[in-house]
KETIVO-685435 format. One record per atom (N, C-alpha, C): x, y, z. Coordinates in steps of 0.2 Angstrom, whole numbers, padded with zeros to 4 digits, always signed. Layout:
<nodes>
XYZ;...
</nodes>
This chain:
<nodes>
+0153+0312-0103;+0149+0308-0107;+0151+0301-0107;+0157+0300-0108;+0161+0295-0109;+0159+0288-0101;+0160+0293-0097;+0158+0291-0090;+0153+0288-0088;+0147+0293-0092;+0139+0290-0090;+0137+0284-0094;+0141+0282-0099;+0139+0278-0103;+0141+0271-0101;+0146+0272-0096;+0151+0268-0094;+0149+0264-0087;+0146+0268-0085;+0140+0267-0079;+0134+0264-0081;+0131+0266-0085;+0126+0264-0088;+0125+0257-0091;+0130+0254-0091;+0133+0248-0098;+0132+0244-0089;+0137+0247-0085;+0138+0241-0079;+0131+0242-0074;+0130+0245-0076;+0121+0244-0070;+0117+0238-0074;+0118+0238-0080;+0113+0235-0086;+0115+0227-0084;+0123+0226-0084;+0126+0220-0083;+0124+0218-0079;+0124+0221-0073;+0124+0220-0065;+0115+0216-0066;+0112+0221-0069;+0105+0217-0069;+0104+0213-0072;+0106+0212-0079;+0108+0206-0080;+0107+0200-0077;+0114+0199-0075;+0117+0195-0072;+0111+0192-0066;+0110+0197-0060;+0105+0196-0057;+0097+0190-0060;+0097+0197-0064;+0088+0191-0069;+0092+0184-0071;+0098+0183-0072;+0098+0179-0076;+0098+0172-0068;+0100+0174-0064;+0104+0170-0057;+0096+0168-0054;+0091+0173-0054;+0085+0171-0051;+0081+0169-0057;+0081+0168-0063;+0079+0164-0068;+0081+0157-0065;+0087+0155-0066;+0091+0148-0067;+0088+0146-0060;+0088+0149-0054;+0084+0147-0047;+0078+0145-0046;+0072+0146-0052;+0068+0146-0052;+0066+0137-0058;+0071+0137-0062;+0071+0132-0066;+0075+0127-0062;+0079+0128-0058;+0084+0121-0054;+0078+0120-0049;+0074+0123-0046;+0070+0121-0041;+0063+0119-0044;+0062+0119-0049;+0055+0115-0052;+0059+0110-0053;+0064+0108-0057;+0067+0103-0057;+0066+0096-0051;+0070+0100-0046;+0071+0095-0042;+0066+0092-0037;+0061+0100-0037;+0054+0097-0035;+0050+0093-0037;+0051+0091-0043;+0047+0087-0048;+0052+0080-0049;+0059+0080-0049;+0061+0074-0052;+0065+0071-0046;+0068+0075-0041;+0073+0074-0035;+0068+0072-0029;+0061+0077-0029;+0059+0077-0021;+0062+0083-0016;+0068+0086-0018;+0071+0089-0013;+0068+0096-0011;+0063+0096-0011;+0059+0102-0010;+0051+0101-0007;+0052+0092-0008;+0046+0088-0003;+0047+0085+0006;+0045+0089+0007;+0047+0085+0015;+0045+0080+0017;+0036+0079+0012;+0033+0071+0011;+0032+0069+0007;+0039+0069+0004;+0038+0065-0004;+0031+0070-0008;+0033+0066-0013;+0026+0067-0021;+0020+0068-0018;+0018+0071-0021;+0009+0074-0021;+0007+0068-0020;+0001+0066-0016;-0004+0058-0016;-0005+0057-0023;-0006+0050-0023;-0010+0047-0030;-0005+0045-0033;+0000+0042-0030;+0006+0039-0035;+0008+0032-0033;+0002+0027-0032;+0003+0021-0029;+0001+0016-0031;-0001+0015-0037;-0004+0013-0042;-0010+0007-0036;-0015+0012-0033;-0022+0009-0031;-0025+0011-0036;-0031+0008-0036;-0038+0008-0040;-0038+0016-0041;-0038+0017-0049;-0039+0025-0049;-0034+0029-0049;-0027+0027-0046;-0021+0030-0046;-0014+0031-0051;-0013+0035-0053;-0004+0032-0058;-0001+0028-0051;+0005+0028-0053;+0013+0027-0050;+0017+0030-0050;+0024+0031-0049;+0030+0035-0048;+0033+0036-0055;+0030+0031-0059;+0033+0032-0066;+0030+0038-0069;+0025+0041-0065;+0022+0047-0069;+0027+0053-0070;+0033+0053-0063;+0039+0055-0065;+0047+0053-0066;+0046+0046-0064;+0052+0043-0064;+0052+0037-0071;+0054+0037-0076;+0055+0035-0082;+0055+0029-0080;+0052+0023-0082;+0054+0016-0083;+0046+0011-0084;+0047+0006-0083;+0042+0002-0081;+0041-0001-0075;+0034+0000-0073;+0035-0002-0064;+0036-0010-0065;+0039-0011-0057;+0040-0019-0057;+0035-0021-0052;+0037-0029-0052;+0034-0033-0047;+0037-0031-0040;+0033-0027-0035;+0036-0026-0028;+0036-0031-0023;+0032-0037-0025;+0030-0043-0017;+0036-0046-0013;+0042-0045-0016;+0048-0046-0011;+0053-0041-0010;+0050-0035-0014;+0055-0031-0012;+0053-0026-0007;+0044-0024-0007;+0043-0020-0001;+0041-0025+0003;+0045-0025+0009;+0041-0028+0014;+0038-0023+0020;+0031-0024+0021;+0026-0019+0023;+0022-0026+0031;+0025-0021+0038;+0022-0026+0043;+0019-0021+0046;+0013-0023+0048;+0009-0018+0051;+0010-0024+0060;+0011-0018+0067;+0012-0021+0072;+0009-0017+0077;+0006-0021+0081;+0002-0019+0086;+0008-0019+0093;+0012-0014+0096;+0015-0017+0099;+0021-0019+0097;+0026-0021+0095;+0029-0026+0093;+0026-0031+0090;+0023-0034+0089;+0018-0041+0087;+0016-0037+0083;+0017-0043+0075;+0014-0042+0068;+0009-0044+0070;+0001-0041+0066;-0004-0042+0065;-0006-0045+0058;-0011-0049+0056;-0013-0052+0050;-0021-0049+0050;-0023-0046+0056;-0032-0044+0055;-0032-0036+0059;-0036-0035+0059;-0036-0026+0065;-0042-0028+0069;-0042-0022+0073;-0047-0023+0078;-0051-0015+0076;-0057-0014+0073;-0059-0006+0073;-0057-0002+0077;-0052+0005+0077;-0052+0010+0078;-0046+0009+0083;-0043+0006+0083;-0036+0003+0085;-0029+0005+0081;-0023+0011+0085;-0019+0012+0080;-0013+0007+0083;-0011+0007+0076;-0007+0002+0074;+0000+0005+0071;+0006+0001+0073;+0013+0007+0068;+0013+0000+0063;+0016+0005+0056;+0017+0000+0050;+0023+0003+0049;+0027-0002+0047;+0033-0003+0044;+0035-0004+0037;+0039-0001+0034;+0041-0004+0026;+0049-0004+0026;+0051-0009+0023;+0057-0008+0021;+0059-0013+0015;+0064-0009+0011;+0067-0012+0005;+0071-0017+0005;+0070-0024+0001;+0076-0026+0001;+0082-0027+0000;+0080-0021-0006;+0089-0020-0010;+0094-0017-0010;+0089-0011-0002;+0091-0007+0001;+0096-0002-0003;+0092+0002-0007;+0098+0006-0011;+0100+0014-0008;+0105+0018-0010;+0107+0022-0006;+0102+0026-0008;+0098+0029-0012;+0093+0032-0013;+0088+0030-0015;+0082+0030-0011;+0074+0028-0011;+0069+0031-0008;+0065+0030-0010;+0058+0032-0008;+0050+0030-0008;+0047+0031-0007;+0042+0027-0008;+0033+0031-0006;+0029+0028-0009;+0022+0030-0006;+0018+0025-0002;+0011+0025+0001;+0007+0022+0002;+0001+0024+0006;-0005+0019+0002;-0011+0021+0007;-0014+0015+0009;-0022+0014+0010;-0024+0008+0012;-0032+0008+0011;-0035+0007+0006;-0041+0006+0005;-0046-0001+0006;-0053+0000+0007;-0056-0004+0010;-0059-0008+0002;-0062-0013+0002;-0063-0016-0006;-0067-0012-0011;-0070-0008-0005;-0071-0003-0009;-0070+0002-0014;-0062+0003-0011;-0058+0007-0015;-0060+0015-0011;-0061+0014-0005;-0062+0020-0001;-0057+0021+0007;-0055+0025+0008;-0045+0027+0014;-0050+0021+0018;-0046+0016+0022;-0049+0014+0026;-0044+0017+0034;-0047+0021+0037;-0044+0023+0041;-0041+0028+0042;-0036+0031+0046;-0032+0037+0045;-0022+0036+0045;-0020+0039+0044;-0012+0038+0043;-0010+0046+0049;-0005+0045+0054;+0000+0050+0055;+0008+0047+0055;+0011+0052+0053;+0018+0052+0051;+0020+0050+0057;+0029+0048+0056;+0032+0049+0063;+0039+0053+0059;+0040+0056+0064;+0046+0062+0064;+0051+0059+0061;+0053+0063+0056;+0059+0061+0055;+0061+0055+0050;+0054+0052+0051;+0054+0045+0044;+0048+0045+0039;+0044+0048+0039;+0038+0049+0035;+0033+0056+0036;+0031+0057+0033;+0027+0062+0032;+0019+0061+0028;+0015+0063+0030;+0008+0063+0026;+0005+0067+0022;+0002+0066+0018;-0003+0073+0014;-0010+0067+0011;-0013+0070+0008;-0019+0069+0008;-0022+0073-0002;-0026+0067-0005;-0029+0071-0012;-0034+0065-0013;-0040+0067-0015;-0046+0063-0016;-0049+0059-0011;-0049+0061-0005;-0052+0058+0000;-0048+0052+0005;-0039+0051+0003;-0036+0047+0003;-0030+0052+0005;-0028+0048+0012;-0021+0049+0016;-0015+0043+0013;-0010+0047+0012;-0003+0046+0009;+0004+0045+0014;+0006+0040+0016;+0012+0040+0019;+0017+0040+0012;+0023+0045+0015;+0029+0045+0011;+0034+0044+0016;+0040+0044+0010;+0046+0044+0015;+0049+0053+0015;+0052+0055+0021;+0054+0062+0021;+0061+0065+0015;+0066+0071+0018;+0072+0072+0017;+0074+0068+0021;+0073+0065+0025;+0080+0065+0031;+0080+0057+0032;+0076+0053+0027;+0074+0045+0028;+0072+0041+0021;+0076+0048+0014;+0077+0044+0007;+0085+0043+0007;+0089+0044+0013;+0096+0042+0008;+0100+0037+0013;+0097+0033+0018;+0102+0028+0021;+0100+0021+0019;+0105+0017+0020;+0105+0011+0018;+0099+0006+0024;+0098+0008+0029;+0096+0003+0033;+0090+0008+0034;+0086+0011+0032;+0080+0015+0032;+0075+0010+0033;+0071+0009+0038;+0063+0008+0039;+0058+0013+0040;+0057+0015+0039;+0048+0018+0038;+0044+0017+0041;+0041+0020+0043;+0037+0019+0050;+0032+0025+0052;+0025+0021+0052;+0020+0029+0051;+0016+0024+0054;+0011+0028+0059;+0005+0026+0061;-0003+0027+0057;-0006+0019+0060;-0011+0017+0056;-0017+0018+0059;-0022+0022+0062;-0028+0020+0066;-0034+0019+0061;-0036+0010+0062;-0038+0007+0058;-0047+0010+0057;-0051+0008+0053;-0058+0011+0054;-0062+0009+0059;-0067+0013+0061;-0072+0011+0068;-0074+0008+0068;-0077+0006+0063;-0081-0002+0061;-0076-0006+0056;-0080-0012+0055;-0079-0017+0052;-0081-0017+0046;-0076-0016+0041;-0077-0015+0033;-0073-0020+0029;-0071-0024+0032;-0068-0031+0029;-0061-0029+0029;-0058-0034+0025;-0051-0034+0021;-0051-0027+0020;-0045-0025+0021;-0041-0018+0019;-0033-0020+0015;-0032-0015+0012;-0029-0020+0006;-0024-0012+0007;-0018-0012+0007;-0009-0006+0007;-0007-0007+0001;-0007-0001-0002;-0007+0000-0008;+0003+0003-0009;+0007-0001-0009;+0013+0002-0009;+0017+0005-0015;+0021+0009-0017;+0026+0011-0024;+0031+0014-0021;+0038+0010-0020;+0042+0011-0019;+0049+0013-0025;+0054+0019-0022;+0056+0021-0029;+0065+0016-0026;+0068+0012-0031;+0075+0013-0031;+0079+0016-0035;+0083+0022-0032;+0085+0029-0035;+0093+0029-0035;+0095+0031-0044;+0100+0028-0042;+0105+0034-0041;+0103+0040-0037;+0106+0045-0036;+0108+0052-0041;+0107+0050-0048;+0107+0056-0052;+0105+0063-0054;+0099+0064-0049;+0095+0070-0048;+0090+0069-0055;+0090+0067-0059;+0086+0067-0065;+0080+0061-0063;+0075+0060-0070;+0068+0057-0070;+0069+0049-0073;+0079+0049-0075;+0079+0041-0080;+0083+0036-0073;+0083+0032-0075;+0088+0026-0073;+0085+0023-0065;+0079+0024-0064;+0075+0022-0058;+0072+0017-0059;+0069+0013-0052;+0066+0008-0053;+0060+0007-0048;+0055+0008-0050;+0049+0009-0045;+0046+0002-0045;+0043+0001-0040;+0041-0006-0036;+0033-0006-0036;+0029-0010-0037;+0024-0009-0034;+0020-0016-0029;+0017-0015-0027;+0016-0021-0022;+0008-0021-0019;+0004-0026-0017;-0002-0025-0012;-0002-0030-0005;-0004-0026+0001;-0002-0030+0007;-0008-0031+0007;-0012-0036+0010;-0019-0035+0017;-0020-0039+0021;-0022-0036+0024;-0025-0036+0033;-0031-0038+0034;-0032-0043+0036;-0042-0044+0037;-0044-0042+0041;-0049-0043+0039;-0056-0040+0043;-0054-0043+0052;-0057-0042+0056;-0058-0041+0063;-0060-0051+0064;-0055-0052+0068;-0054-0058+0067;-0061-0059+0073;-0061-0055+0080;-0067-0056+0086;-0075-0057+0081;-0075-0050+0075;-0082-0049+0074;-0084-0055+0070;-0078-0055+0066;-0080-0062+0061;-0082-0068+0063;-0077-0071+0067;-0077-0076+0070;-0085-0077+0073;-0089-0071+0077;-0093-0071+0077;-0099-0072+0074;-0098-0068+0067;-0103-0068+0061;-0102-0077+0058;-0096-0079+0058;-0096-0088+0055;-0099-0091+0062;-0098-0088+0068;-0104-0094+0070;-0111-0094+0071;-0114-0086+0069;-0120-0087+0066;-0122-0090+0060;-0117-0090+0056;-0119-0093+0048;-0117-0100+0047;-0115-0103+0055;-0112-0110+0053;-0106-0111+0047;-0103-0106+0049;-0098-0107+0043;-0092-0111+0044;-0091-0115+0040;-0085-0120+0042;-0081-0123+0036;-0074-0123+0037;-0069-0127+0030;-0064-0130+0032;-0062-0134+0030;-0060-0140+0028;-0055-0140+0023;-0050-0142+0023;-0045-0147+0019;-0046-0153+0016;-0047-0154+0007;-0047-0160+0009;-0039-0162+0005;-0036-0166+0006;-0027-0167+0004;-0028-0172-0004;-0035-0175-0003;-0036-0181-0008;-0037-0177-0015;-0039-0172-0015;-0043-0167-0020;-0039-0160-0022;-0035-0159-0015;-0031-0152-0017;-0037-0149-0014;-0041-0148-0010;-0047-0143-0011;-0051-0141-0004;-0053-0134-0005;-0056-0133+0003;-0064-0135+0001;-0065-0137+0006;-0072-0140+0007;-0075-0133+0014;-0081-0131+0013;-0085-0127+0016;-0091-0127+0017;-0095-0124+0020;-0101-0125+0021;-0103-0120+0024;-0111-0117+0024;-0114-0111+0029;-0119-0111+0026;-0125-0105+0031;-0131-0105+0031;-0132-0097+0031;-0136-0096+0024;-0138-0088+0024;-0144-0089+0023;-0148-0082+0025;-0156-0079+0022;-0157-0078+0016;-0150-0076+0012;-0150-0070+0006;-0148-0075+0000;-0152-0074-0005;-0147-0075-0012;-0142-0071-0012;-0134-0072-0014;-0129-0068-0016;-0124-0070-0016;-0119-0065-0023;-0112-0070-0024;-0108-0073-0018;-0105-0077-0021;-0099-0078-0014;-0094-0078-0019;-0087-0077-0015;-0081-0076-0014;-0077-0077-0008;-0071-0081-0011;-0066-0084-0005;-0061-0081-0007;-0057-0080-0001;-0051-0074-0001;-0045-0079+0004;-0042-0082+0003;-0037-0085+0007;-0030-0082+0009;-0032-0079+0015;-0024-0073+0016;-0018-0079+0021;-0012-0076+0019;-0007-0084+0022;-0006-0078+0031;-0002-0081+0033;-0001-0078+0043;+0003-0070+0039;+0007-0069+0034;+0012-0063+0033;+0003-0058+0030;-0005-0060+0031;-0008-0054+0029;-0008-0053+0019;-0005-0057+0016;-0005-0058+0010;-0008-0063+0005;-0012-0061+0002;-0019-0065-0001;-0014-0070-0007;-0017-0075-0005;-0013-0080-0011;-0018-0083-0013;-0027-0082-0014;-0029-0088-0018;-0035-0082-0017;-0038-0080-0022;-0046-0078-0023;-0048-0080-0028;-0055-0081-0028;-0059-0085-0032;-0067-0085-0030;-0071-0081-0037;-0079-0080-0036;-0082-0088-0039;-0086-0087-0033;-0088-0094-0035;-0096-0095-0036;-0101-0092-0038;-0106-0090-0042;-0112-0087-0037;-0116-0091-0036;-0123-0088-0029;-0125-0094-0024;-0124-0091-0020;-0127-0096-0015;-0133-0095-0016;-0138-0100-0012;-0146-0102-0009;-0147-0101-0003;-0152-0099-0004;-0157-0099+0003;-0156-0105+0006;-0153-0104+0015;-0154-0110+0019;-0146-0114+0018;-0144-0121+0020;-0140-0124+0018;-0133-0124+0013;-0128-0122+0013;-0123-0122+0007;-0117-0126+0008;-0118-0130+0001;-0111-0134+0004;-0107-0134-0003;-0099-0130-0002;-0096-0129-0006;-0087-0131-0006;-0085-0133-0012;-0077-0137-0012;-0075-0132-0019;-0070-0131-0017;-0067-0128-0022;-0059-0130-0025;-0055-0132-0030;-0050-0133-0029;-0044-0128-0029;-0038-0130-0025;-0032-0123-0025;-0026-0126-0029;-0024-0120-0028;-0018-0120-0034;-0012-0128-0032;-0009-0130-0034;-0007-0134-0033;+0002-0133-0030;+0003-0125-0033;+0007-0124-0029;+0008-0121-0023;+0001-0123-0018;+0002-0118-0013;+0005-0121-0007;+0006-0119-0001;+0012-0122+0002;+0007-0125+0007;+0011-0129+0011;+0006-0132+0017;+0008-0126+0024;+0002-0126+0026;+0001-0119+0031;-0005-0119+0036;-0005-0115+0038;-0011-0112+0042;-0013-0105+0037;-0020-0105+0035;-0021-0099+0032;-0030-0095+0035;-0030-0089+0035;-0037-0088+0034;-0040-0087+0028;-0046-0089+0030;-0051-0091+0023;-0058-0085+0025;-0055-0080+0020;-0063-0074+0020;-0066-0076+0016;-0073-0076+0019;-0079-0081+0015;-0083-0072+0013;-0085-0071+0008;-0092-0066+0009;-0098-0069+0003;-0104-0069+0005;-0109-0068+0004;-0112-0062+0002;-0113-0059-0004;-0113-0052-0005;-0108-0047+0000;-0109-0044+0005;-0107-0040+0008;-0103-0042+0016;-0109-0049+0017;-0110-0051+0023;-0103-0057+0024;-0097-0054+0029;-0090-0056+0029;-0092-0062+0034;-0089-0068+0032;-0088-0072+0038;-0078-0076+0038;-0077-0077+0043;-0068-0081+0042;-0066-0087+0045;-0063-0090+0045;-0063-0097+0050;-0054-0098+0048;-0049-0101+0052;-0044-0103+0049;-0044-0111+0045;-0040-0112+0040;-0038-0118+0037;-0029-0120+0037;-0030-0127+0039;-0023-0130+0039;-0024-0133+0031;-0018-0132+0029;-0016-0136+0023;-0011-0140+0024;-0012-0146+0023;-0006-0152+0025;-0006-0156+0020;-0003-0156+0015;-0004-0160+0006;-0001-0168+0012;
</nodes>
């Protein structure tokens, strides 16, 4: 009797033990899924990139998001050669990398039209990023095997949309990790890159609308002019060569026929070569401007 009791006691233990070991396996693996990634091959579920309609990374990494504009640097290349516009339906590799380079990082991004609709499609490349997809909208991440080195760039392919939908705006949230396996002491980035519209069609579209601008250095201000059929807002969007929009401003309705418009810019802005996206309602036109103060 004494025997079976005694057997009885260490089956009981035995299982025990067991439930307890695949319990604990079960709660260290949500864990990490959730706060580490080590259970993501491509990073976080989409929608963590703070576009239009999106959280950011803070939804599990604790802190306040910062200013990304110097710390993600995002080149989309045709080729080797940086691009500042796309050409429809044209892929392109895009590169990210951090500048602070920490030993644990990560990051998200997509690329939406002004719409706020995917412009285009993303494929990953081996070994450095991986894709997935939620609400209509492709996610590049970074992998397992390209969140823990110091000299990491990222690199995933772009095939731009078919047509011509304007400016497209890369919506970046990079994470600086500082290796604890936990949700505290991170520092998420966010940033937005864009890419104009199709320099050939536009180009096009400004010499049917007579579009043209000027600098004037006496005034600080772009002086412009064009010719439409339609009443409708306008809006100028001035992106510098790095694809980066430094000056927009609505500037109320144009008229039928004839328009002649001067706007002032900021007084800190650099002397450059810039493009100037001009739209009338919907209808895109571009033309480059030198600024020489």
């Amino acid at each position: 009797m004494k025997k079976n009791h005694i057997l009885t006691l260490a089956a009981l233990i035995i299982i025990g033990a067991v439930s307890f070991q695949k319990s604990g396996d079960v709660k260290i693996e949500k864990y990490f899924a959730k706060n580490g990634h080590t259970k993501h091959s491509a990073g976080e579920a989409g929608g963590k990139t703070g576009a239009p309609g999106e959280a950011t990374c803070i939804a599990c990494h604790t802190g306040t998001a910062q200013n990304g504009d110097t710390e993600n640097n995002l080149t989309v290349l045709d080729g080797v050669t940086p691009v500042t516009s796309y050409v429809p339906g044209t892929t392109y590799s895009v590169t990210l990398i951090k500048t602070s380079n920490p030993v644990k990082k990560g990051f998200q991004s997509t690329v939406l039209s002004s719409a706020n609709v995917m412009a285009g499609t993303f494929a990953g490349v081996a070994g450095s990023t991986g894709i997935n997809s939620a609400n209509s909208r492709f996610y590049a991440n970074h992998t397992l095997a390209s969140n823990s080195s110091t000299t990491t760039i990222w690199t995933w392919n772009w095939t731009a949309p078919a047509t011509n939908v304007g400016d497209v705006t890369f919506y970046v949230a990079s994470n600086s990790a500082n290796g604890s396996s936990s949700s505290s002491g991170d520092i998420i980035y966010l940033s937005q890159h864009i890419i104009g519209s199709p320099l050939g069609l536009v180009d096009q579209t400004a010499n049917e609308s007579n579009f043209t601008i000027g600098y004037s250095p006496e005034k600080n201000s772009a002086v412009f002019s064009f010719t439409t059929l339609s009443v409708g807002e306008m809006v100028l969007n001035l992106v510098d060569m790095n694809g980066r929009s430094v000056f927009h401003s609505e500037l109320g309705t144009a008229q039928i026929g004839q328009n002649n418009q001067s706007i002032a810019l900021p007084s800190d802005l650099k002397n450059g070569i810039y493009i100037a996206n001009f739209f009338v309602n919907n209808k895109a036109m571009s033309a480059k401007i030198m600024i020489q103060k």
